[in-house]
N, C-alpha and C positions, 0 to 999 in steps of 0.2 A: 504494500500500500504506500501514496506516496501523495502532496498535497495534489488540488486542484489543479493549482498552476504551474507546479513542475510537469506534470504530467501532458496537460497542452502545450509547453514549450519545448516538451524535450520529444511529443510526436505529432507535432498542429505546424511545424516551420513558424514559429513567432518565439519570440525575445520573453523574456519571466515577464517582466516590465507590460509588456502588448498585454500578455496574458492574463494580467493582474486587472486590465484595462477592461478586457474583454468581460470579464467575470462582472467585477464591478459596473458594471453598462449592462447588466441582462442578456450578452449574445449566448452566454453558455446554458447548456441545458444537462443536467443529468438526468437519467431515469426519464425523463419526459417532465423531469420540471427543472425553472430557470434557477440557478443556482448564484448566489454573489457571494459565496463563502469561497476567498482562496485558497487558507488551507484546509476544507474539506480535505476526507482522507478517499482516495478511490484507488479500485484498481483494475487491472486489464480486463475483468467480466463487467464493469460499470460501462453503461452504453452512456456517451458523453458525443456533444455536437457543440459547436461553434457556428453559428447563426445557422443551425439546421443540417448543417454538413459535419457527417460523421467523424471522429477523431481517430486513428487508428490505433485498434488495442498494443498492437505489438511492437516492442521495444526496439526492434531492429527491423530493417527493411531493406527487401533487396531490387533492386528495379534495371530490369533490361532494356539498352536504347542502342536503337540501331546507326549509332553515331556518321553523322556526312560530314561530309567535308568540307573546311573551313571553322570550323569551332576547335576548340582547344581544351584537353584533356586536364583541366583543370577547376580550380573553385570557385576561383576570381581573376582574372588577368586585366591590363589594362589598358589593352590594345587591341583586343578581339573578345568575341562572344565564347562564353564556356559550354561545356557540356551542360551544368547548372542552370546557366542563362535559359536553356531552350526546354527543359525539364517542363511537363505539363502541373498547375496550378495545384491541381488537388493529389500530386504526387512531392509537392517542395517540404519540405521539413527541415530543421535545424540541424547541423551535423554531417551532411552529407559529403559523400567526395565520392573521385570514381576512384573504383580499386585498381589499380594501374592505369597507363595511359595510351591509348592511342598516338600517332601523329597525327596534325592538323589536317594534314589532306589524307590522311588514313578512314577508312570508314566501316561498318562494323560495328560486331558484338561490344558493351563496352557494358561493365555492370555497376550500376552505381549503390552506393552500399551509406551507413554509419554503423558500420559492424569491422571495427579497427584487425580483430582479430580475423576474424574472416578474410580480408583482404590481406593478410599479414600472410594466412598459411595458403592464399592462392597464389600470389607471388614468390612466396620463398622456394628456390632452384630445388632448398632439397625436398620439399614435396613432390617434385615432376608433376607439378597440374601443367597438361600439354594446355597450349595455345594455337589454336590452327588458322592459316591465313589462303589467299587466293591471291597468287600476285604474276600480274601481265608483264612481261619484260619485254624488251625494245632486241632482242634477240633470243635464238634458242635455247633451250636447256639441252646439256650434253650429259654421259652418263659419265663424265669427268668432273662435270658441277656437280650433278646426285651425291659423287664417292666424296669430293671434300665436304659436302653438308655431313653427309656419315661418319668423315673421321672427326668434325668439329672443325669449324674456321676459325683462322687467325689472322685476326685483322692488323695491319699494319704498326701499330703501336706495341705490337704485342700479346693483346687480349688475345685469348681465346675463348669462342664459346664451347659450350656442350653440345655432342653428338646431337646433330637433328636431320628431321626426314624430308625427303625434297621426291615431288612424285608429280610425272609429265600430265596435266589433266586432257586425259584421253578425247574428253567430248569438246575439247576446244581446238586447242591446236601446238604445238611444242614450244612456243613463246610462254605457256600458262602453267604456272607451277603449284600443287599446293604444297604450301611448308608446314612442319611442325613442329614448334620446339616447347622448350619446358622451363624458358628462362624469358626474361624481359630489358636484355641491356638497349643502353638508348641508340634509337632506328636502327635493331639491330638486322630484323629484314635484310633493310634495303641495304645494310653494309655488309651483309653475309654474302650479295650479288654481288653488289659494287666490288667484292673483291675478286670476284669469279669473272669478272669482263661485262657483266649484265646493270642494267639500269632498268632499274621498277617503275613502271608510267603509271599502275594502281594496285593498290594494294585494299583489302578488304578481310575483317579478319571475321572466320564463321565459327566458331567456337573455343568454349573455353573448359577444357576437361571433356564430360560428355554432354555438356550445355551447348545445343547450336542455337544460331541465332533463328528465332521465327522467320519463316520464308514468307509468312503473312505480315511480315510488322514493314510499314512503310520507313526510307530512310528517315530519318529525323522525330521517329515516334517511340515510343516507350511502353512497357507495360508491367504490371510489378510481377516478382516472381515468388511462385510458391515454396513452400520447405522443400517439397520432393525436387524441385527444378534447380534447390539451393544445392543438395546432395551430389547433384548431377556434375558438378562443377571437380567433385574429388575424387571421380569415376575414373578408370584408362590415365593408362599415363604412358612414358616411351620406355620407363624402364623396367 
């Protein structure tokens, strides 16, 4: 159990402050009555609205967007529009960030969360949550690119990634690769080509674990996702 007003600021996307406002002015309603107690004590079975719009019981939240290109995988930037920015109204809550990052003209599966842990063990390499992408290159793939994705590339400076799987996609044509790997270094993609002689003109990523993106969700659209769909995420892996 936890007051009123923590409880709508920490799952309604408003500020204590807002919330305290909100209560106090009659928009809040518990149980079907208007409520101006903020520390009322409620909890995730108490049905709670903010001018008639339900508040979501659950403390964490996981939401899939089919991120296009041009927004920026972040929470605030100051020169372009976020992932956040374009997030639809009765989906915004306090807290949020996307669990890893796309690139800007990367587009794609992208999951946005306030579930720190969860993001924590989808990205850490040693879990192998695979991440799979669709990327069109400006020449062929050879089975000479395939083997250096399989022994792991090393990029110029040094780095090297971890073993990942590169596969001709049959139904397009040998410019189309999908990749798969299990790590997240920065645009590490297109630097895994760039090193192989190839340049990525697009890139789009369709899953993450065993989560694909909806083939129904239009680009730039969102829809939250279920526990079983959260699961899905720490299914299959490459190793």
């Amino acid at each position: 159990m936890e007051r009123l007003d923590k409880y709508i600021s920490s799952r309604g996307g408003y500020s204590r402050r807002d919330a305290q406002k909100l209560i106090k002015s009659g928009c809040v309603a518990v149980a079907g009555e208007i409520c101006r107690q903020t520390d009322l004590k409620v909890g995730e079975d108490d049905e709670i609205t903010v001018n008639g719009q339900a508040v979501c019981g659950e403390q964490y939240v996981y939401i899939m967007m089919n991120k296009p290109a041009g927004v920026v995988s972040a929470t605030k930037d100051n020169r372009d529009r976020t992932v956040l920015d374009i997030l639809p109204d009765e989906l915004k809550r306090r807290g949020l960030f996307p669990a890893g990052r796309l690139d800007k003209d990367t587009e794609g599966l992208l999951i946005i969360t306030n579930d720190g842990d969860f993001a924590h063990r989808m990205l850490s390499p040693k879990k192998h949550v695979e991440k799979k992408y669709i990327a069109k290159l400006d020449g062929a793939i050879t089975e000479e690119t395939i083997k250096r994705f399989e022994d792991g590339i090393i990029f110029s400076d040094g780095v090297k990634c971890l073993p990942a799987k590169l596969e001709i996609n049959s139904e397009t044509d040998e410019n189309v690769g999908i990749v798969t790997i299990c790590e997240g270094k920065f645009h590490q993609v297109k630097k895994m080509f760039s090193t192989c002689g190839l340049n990525v003109v697009h890139l789009k990523r369709i899953s993450v674990g065993n989560l694909y993106l909806d083939s129904n969700l239009p680009i730039g659209c969102c829809k939250s996702l279920s526990k079983l769909d959260v699961k899905q995420v720490f299914v299959g892996n490459i190793h």
